[in-house]
Gaussian input, Z-matrix of N, CA and C with variables (Angstrom, degrees):
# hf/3-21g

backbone

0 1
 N
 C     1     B1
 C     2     B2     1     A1
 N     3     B3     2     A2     1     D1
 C     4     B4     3     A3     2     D2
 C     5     B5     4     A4     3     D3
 N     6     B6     5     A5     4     D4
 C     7     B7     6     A6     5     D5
 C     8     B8     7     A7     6     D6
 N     9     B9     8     A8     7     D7
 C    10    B10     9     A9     8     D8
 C    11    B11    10    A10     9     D9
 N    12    B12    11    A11    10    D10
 C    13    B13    12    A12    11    D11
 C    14    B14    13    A13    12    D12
 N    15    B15    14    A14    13    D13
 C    16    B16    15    A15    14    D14
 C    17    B17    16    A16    15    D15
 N    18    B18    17    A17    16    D16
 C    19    B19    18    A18    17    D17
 C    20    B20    19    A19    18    D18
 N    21    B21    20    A20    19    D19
 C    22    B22    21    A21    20    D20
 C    23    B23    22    A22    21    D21
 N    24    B24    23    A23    22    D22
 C    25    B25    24    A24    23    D23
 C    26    B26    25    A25    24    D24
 N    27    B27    26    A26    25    D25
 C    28    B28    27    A27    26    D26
 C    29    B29    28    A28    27    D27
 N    30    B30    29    A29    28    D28
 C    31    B31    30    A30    29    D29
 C    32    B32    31    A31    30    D30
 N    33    B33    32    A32    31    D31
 C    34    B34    33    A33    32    D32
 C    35    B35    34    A34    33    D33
 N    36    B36    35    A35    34    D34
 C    37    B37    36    A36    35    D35
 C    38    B38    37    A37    36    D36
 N    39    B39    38    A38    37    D37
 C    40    B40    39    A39    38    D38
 C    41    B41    40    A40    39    D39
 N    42    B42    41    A41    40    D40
 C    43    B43    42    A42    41    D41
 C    44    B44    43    A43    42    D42
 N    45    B45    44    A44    43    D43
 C    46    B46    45    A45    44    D44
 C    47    B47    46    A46    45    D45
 N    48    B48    47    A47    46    D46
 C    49    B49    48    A48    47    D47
 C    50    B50    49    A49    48    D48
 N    51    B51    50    A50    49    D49
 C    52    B52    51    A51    50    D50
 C    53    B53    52    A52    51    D51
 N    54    B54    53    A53    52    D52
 C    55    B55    54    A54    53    D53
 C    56    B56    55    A55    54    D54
 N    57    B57    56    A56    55    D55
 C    58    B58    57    A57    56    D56
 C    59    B59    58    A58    57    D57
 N    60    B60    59    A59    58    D58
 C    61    B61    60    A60    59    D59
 C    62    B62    61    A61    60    D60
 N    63    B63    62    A62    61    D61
 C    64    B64    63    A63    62    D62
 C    65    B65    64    A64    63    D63
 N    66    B66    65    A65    64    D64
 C    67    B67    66    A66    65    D65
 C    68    B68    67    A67    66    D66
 N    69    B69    68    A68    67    D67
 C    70    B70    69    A69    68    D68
 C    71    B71    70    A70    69    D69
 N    72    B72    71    A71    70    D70
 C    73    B73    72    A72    71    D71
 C    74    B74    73    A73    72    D72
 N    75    B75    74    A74    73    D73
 C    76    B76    75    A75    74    D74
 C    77    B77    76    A76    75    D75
 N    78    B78    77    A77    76    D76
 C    79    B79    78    A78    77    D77
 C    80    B80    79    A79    78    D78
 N    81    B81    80    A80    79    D79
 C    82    B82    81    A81    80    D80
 C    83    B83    82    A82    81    D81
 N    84    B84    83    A83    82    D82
 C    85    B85    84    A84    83    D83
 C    86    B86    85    A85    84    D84
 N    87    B87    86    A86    85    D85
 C    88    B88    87    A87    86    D86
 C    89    B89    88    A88    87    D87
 N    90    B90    89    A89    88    D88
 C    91    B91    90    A90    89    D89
 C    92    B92    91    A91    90    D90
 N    93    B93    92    A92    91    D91
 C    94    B94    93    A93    92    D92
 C    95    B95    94    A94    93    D93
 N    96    B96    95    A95    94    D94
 C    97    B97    96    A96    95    D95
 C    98    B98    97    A97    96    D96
 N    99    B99    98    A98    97    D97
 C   100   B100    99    A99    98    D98
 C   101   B101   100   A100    99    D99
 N   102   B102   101   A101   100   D100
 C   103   B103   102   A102   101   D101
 C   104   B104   103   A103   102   D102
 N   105   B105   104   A104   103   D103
 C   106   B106   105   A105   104   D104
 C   107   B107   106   A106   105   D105
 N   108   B108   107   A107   106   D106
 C   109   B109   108   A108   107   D107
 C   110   B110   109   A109   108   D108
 N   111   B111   110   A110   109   D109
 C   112   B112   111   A111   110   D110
 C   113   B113   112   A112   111   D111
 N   114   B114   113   A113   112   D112
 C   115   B115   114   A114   113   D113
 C   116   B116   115   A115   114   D114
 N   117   B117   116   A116   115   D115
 C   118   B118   117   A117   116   D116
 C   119   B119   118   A118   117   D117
 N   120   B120   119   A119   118   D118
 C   121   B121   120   A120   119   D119
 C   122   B122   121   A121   120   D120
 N   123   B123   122   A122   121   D121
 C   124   B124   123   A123   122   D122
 C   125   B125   124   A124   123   D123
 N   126   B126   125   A125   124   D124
 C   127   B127   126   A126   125   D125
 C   128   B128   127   A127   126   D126
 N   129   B129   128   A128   127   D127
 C   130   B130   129   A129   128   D128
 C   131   B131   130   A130   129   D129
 N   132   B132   131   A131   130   D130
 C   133   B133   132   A132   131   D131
 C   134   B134   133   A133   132   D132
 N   135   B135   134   A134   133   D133
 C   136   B136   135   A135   134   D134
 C   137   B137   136   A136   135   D135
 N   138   B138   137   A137   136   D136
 C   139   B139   138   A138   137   D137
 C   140   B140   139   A139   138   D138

   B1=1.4494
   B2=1.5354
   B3=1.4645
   B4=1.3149
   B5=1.5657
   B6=1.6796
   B7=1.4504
   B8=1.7007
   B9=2.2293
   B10=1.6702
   B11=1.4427
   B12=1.4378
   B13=1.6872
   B14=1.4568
   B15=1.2835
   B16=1.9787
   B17=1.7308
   B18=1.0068
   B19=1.6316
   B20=1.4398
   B21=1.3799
   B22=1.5335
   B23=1.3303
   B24=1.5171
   B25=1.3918
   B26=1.5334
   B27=1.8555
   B28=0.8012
   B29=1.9170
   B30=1.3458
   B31=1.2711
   B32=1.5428
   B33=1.7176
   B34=1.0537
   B35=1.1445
   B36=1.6280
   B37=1.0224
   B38=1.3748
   B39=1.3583
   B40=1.1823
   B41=2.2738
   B42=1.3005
   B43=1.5078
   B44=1.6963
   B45=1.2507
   B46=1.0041
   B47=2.2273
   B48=0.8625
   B49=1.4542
   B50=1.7887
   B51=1.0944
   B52=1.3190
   B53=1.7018
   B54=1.4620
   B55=1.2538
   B56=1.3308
   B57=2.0334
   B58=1.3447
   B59=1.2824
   B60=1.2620
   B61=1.6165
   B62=2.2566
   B63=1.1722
   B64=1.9649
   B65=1.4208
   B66=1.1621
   B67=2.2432
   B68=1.4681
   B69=1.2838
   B70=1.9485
   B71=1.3752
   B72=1.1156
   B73=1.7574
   B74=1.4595
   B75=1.1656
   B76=1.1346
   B77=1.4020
   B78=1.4281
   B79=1.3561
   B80=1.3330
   B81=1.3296
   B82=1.3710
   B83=1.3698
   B84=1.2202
   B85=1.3972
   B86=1.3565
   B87=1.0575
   B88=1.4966
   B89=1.7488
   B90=1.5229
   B91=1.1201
   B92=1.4571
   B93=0.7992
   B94=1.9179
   B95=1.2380
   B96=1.2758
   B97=1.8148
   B98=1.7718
   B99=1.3482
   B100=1.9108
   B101=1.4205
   B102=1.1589
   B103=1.1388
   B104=1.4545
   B105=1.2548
   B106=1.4314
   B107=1.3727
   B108=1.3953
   B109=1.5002
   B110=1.4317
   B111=1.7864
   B112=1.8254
   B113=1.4363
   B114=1.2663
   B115=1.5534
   B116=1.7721
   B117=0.8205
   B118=1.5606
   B119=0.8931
   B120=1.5477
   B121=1.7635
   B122=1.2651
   B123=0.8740
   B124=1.9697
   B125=1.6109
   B126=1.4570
   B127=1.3410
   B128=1.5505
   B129=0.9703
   B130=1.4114
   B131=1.3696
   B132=1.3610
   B133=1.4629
   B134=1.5630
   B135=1.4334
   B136=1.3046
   B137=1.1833
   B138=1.6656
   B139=1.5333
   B140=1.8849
   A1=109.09
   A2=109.39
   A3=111.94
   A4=130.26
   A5=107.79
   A6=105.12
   A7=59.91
   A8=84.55
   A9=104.98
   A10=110.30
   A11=86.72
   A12=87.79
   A13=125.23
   A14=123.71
   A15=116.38
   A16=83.79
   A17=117.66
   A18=139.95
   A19=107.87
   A20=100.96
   A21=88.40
   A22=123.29
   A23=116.46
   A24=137.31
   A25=117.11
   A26=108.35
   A27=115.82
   A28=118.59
   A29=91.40
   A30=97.25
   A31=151.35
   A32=120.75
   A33=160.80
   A34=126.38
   A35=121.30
   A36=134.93
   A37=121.67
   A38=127.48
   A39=173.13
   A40=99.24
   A41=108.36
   A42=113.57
   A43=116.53
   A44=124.09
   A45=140.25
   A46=92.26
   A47=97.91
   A48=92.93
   A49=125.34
   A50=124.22
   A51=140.87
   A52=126.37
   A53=115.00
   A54=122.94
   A55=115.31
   A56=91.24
   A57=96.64
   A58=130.72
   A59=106.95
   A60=104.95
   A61=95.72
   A62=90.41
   A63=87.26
   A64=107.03
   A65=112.25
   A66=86.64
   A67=93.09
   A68=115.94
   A69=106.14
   A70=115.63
   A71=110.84
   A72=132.95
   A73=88.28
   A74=159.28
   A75=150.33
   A76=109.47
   A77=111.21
   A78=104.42
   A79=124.21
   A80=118.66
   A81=149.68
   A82=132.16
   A83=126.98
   A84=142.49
   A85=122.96
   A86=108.49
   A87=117.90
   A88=98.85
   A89=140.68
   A90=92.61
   A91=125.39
   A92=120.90
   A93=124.66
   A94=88.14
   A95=137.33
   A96=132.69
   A97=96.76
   A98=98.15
   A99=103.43
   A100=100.09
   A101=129.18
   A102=105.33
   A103=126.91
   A104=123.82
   A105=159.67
   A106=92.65
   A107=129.00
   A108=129.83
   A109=125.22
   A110=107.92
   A111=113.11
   A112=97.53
   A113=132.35
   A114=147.53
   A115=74.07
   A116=135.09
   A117=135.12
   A118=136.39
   A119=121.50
   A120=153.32
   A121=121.43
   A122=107.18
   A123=103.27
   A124=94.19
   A125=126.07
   A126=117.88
   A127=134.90
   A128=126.18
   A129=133.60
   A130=105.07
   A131=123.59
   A132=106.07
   A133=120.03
   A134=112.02
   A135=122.92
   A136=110.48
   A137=109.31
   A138=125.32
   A139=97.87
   D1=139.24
   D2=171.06
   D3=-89.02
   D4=140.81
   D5=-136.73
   D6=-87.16
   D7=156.36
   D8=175.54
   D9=-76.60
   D10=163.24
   D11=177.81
   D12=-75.81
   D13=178.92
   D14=-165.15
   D15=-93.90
   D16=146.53
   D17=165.24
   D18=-66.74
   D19=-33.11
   D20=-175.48
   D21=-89.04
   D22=4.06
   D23=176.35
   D24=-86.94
   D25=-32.36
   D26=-177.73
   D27=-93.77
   D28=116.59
   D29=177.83
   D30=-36.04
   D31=-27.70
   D32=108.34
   D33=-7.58
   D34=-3.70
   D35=-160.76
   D36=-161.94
   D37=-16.07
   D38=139.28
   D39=-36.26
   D40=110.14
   D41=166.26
   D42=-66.05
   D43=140.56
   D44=175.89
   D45=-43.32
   D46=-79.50
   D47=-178.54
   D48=-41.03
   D49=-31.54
   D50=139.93
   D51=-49.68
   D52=-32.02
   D53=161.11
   D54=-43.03
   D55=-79.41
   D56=-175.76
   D57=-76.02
   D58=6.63
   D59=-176.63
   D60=-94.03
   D61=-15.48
   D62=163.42
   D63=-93.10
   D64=-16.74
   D65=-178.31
   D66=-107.05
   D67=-6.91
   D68=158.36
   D69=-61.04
   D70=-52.57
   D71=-174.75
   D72=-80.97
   D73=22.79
   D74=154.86
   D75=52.30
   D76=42.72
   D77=169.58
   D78=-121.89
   D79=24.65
   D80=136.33
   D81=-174.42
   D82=149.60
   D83=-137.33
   D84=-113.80
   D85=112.76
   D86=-159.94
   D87=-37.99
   D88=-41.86
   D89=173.89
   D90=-90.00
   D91=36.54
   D92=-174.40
   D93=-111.97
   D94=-10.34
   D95=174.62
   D96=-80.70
   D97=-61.51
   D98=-176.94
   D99=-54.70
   D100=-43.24
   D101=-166.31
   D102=-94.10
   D103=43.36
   D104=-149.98
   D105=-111.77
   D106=132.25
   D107=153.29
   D108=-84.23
   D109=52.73
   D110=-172.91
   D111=-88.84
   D112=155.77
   D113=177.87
   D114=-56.72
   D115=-111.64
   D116=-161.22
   D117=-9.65
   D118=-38.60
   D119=128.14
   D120=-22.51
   D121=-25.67
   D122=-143.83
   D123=-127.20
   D124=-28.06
   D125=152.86
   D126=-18.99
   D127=118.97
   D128=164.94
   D129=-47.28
   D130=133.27
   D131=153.29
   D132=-141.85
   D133=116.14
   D134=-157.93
   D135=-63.91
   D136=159.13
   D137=-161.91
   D138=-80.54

C-alpha cells in the first residue's frame, strides 16, 4: 500500500497565511497554487 501523502505538502490543505508566506519565500508561485485541482481552486468565478 501506498503511504499517503503529508497534508502539509498538499496545497488544499495549506492556510491562506501559509500560502503566502511560500510564494513570499518563493517557494511556490502563485500560479502553481491556481493551478491546483482544490475544491477552492477549481471554482468558477464570475465576471
Amino acid at each position: 500500500m501506498a503511504p499517503l501523502p503529508d497534508a502539509t505538502d498538499d496545497l488544499a490543505y495549506l492556510s491562506a497565511t501559509e500560502l503566502a508566506r511560500r510564494i513570499a519565500a518563493k517557494e511556490l508561485s502563485p500560479v502553481e497554487l491556481l493551478e491546483t485541482r482544490s475544491p477552492a481552486s477549481s471554482t468558477a468565478i464570475p465576471n
